[in-house]
N, CA, C and O atoms as a GROMACS GRO file, in nm:
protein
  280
    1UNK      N    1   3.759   1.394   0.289
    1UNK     CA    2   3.660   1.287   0.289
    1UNK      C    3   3.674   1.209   0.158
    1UNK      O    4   3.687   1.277   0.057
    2UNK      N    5   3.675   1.084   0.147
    2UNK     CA    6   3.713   0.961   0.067
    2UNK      C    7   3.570   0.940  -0.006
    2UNK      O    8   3.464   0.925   0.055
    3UNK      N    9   3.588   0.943  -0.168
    3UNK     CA   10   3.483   0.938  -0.218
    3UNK      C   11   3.420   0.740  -0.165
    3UNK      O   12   3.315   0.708  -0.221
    4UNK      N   13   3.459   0.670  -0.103
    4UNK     CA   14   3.461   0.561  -0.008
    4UNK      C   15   3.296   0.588   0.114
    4UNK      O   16   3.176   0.561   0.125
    5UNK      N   17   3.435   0.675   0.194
    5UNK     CA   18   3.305   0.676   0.280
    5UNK      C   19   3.201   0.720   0.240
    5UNK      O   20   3.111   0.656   0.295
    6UNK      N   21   3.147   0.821   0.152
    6UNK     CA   22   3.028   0.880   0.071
    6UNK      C   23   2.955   0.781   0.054
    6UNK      O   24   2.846   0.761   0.109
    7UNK      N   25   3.025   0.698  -0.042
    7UNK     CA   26   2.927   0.585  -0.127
    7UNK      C   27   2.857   0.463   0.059
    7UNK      O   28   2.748   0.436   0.110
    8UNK      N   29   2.955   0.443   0.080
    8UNK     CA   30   2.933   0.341   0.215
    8UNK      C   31   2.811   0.458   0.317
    8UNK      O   32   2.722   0.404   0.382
    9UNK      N   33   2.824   0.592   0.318
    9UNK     CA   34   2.714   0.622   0.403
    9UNK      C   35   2.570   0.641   0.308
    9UNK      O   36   2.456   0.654   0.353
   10UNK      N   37   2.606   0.640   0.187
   10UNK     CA   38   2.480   0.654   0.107
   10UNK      C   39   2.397   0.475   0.094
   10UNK      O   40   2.278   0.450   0.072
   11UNK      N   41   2.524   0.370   0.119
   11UNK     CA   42   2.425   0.288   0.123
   11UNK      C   43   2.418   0.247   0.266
   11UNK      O   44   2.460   0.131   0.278
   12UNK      N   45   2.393   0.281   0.339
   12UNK     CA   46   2.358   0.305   0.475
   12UNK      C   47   2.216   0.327   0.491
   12UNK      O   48   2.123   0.250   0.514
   13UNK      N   49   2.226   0.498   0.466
   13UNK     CA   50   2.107   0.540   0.427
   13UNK      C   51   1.981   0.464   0.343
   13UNK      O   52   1.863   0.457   0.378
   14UNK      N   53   2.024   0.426   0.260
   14UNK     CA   54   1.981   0.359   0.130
   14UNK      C   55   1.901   0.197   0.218
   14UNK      O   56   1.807   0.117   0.220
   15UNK      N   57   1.970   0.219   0.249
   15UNK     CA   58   1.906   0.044   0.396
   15UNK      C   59   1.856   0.051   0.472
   15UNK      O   60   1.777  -0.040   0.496
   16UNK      N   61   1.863   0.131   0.538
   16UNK     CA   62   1.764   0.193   0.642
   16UNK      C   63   1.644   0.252   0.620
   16UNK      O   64   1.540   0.254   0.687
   17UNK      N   65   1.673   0.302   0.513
   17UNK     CA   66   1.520   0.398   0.421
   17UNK      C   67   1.428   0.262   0.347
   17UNK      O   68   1.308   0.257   0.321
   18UNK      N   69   1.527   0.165   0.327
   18UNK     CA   70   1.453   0.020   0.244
   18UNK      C   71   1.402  -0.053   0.437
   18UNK      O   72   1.279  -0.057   0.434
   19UNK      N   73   1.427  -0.078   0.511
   19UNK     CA   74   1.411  -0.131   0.594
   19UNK      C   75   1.256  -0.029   0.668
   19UNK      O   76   1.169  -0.097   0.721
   20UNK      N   77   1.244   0.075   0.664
   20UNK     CA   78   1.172   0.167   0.697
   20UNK      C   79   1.034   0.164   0.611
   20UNK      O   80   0.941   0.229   0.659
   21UNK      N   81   1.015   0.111   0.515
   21UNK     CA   82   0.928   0.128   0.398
   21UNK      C   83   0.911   0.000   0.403
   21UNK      O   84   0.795  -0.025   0.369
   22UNK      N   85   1.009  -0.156   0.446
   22UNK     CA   86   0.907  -0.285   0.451
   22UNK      C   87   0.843  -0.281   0.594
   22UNK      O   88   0.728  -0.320   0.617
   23UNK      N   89   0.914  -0.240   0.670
   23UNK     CA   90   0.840  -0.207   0.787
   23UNK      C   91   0.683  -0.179   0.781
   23UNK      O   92   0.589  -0.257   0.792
   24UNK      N   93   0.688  -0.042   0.760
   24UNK     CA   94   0.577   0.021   0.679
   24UNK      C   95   0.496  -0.071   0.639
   24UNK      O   96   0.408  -0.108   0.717
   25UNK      N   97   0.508  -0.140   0.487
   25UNK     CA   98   0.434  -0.189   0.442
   25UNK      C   99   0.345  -0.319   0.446
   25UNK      O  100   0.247  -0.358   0.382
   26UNK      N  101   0.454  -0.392   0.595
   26UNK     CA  102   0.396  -0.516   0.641
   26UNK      C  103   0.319  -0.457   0.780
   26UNK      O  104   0.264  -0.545   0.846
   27UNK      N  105   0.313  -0.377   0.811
   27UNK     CA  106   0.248  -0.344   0.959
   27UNK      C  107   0.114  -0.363   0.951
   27UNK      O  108   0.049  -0.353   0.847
   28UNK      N  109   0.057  -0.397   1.090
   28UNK     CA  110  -0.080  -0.457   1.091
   28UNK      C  111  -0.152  -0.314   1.025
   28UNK      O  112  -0.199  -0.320   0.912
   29UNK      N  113  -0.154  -0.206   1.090
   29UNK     CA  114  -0.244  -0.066   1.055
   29UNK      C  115  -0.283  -0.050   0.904
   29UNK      O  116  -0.384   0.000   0.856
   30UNK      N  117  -0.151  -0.118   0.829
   30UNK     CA  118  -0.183  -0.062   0.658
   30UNK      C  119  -0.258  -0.175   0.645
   30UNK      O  120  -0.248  -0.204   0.526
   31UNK      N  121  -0.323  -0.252   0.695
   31UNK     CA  122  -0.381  -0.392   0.568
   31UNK      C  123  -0.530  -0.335   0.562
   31UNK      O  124  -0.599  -0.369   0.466
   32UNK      N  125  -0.565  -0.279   0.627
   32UNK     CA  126  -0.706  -0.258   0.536
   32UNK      C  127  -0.689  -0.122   0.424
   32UNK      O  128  -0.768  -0.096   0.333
   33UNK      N  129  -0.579  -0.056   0.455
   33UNK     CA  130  -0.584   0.030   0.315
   33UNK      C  131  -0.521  -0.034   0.190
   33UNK      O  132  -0.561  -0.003   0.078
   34UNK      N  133  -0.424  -0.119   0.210
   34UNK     CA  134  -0.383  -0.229   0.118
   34UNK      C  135  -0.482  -0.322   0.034
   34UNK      O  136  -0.482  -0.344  -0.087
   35UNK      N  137  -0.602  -0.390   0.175
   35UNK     CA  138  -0.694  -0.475   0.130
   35UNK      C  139  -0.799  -0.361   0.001
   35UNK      O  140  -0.807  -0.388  -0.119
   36UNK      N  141  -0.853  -0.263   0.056
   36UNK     CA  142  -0.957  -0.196   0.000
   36UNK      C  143  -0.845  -0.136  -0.181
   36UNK      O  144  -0.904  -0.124  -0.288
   37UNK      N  145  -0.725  -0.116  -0.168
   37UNK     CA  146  -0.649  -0.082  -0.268
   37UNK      C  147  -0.623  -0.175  -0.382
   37UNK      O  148  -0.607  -0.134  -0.496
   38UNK      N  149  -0.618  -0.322  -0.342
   38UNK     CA  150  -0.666  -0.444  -0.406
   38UNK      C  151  -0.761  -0.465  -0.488
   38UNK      O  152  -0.763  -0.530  -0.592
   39UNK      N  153  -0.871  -0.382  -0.415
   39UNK     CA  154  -1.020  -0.414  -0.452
   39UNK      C  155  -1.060  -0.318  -0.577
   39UNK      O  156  -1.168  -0.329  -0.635
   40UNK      N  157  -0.954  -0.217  -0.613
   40UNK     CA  158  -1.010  -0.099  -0.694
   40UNK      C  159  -1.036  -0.128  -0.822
   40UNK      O  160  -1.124  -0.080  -0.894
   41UNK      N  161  -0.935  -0.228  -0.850
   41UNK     CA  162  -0.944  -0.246  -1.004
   41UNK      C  163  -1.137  -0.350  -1.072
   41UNK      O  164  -1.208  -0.354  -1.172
   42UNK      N  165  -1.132  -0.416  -0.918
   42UNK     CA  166  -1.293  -0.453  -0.911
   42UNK      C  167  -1.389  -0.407  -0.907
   42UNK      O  168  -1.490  -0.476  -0.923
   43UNK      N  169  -1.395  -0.227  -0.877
   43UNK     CA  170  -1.450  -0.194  -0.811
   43UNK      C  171  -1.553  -0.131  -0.964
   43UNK      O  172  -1.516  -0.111  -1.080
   44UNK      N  173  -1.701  -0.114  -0.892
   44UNK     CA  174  -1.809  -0.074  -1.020
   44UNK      C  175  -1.784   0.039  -1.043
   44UNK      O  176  -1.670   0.069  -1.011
   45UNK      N  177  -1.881   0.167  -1.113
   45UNK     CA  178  -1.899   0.267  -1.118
   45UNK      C  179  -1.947   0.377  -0.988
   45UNK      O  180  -1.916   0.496  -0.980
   46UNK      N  181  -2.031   0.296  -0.893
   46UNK     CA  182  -2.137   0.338  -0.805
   46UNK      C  183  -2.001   0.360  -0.670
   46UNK      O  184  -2.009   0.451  -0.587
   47UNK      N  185  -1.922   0.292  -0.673
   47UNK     CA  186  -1.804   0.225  -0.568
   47UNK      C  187  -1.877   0.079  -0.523
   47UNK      O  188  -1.899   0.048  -0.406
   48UNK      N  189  -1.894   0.036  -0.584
   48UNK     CA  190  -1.963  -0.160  -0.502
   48UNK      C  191  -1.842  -0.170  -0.543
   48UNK      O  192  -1.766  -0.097  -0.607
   49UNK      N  193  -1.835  -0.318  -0.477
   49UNK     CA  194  -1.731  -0.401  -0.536
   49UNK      C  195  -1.801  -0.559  -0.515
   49UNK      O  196  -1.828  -0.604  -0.404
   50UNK      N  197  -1.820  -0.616  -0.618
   50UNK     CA  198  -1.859  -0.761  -0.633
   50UNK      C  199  -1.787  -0.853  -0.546
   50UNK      O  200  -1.667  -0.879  -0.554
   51UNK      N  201  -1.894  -0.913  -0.438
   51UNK     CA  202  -1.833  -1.034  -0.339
   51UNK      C  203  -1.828  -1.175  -0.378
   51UNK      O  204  -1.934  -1.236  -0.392
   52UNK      N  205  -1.664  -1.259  -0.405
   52UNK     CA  206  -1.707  -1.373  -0.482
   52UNK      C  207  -1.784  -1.442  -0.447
   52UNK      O  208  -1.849  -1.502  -0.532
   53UNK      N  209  -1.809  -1.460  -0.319
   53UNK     CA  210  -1.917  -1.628  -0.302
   53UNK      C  211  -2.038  -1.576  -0.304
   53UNK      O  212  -2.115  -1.670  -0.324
   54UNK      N  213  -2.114  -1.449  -0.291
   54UNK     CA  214  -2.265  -1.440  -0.340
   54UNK      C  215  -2.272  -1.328  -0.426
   54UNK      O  216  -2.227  -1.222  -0.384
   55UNK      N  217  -2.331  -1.336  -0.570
   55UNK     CA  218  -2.315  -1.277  -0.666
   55UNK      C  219  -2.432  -1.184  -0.586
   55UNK      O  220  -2.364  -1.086  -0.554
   56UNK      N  221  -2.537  -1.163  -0.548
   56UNK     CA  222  -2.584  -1.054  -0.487
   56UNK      C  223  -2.545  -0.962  -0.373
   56UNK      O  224  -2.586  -0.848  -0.351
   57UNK      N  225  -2.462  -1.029  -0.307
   57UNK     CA  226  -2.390  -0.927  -0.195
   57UNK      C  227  -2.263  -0.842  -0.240
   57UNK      O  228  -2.177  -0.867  -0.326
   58UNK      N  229  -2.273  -0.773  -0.184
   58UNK     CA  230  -2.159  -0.634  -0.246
   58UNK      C  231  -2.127  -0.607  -0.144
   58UNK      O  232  -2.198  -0.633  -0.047
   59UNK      N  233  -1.982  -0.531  -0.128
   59UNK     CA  234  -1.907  -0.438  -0.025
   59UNK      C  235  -1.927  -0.284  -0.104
   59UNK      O  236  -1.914  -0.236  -0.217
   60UNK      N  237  -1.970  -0.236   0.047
   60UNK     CA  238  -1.920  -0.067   0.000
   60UNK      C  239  -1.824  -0.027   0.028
   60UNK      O  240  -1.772  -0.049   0.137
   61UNK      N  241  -1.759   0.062  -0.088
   61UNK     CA  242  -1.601   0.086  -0.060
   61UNK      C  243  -1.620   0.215   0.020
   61UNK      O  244  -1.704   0.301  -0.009
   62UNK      N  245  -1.518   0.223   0.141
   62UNK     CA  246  -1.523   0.340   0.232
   62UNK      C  247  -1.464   0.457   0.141
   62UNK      O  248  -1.528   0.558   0.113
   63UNK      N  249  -1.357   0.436   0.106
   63UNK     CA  250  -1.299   0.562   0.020
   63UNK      C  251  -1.175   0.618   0.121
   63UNK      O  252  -1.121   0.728   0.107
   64UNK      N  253  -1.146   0.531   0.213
   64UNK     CA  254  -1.032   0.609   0.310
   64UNK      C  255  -0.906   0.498   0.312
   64UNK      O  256  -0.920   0.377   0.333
   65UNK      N  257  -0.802   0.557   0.289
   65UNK     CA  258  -0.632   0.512   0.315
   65UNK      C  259  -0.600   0.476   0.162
   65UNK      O  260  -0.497   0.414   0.137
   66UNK      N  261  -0.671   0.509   0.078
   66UNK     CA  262  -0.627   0.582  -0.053
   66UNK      C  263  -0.598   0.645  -0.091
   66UNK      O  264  -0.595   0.619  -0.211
   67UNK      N  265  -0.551   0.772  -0.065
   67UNK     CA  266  -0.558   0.900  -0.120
   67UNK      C  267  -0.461   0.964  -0.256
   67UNK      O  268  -0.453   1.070  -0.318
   68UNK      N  269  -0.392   0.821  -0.259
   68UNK     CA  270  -0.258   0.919  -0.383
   68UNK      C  271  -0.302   0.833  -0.524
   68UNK      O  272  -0.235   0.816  -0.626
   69UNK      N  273  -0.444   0.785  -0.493
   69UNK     CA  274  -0.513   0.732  -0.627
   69UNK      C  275  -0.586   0.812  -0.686
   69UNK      O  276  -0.679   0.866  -0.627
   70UNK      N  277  -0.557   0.839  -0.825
   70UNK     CA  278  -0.645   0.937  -0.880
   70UNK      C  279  -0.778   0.864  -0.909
   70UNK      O  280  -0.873   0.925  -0.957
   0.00000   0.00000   0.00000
């Protein structure tokens, strides 16, 4: 085996594993764990998160499709 084909099946792999992960990351299912993952760095002490157009309305953050956030 040709140190050739190695490299050519590693970037194979390597493309398919990148193609697999934008997949992933544009799919309809992830956007509300994306959207709410957005929101963290906004987010209060209590979990609110401040809504721009009325300074008295707040979202409560669910706390789900986060999990590898400490």
């Amino acid at each position: 085996m040709d140190i050739n084909i190695f490299r050519g099946a590693i970037l194979l792999i390597l493309i398919f594993a990148f193609l697999g992960l934008w997949a992933w990351a544009w799919s309809g299912k992830r956007k509300s764990a994306f959207r709410e993952a957005s929101m963290l760095p906004l987010e209060e002490d209590g979990g609110v998160i401040p809504n721009d157009e009325d300074p008295t309305d707040v979202i409560q953050s669910k706390g789900q499709g986060v999990s590898h956030v400490n």
